[in-house]
C-alpha positions in Angstrom: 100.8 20.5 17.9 103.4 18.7 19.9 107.4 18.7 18.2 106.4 20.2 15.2 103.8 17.5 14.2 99.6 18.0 14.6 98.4 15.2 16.7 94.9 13.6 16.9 93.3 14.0 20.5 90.9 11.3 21.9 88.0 13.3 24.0 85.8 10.7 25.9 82.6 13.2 25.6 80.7 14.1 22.7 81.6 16.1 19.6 78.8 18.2 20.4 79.6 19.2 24.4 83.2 19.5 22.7 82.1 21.9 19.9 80.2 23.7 22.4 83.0 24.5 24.9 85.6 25.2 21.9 82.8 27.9 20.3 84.2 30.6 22.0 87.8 30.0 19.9 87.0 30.8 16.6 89.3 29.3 14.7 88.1 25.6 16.0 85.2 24.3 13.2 83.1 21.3 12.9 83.6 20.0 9.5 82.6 16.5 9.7 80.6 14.4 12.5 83.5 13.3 13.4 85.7 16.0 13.3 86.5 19.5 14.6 89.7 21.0 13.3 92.0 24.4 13.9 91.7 26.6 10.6 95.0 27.8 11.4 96.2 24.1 10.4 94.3 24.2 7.5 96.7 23.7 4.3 94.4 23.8 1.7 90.6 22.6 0.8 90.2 20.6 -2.3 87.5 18.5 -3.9 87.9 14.5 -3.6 86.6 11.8 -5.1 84.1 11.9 -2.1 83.7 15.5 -1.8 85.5 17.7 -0.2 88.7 17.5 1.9 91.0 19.6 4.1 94.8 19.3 3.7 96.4 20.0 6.8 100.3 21.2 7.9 102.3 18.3 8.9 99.2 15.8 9.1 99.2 13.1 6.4 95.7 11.6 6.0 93.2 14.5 4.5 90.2 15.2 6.5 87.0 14.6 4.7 84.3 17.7 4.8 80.3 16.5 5.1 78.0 18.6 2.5 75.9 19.3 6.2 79.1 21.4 7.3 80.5 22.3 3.9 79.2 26.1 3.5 80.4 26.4 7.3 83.1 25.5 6.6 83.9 27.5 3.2 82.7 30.5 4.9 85.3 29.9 7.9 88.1 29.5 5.5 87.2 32.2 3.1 87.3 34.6 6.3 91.0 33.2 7.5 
């Protein structure tokens, strides 16, 4: 978060060597193969026309949730 606003960070390694040096910050969760987000920034979780997506604080586009990372993911929240 940077002014007020949640920003997208570019990482030139891979998700996984990412998700594996954020695991010891628990509120950082894979949710997609493309994306890791902070719970903390979570707004809401809603179903889609695709599925589900997460809503987040002061970031516009929703954040799609793959069914492979979708009980993670509703465990995570549920314990927030």
């Amino acid at each position: 978060e940077e002014d007020g606003r949640t920003n997208k960070k570019l990482i030139r390694n891979t998700l996984k060597n990412t998700e594996e040096q954020l695991a010891r910050y628990q509120d950082m969760i894979r949710c997609h193969r493309s994306y890791i987000v902070n719970r903390k920034h979570v707004q809401k979780l809603t179903r889609g026309n695709y599925g589900l997506e997460l809503s987040l604080f002061n970031f516009p586009q929703p954040i799609h949730v793959s069914r492979q990372y979708a009980l993670k993911v509703k465990e995570a929240l549920r314990h927030h």
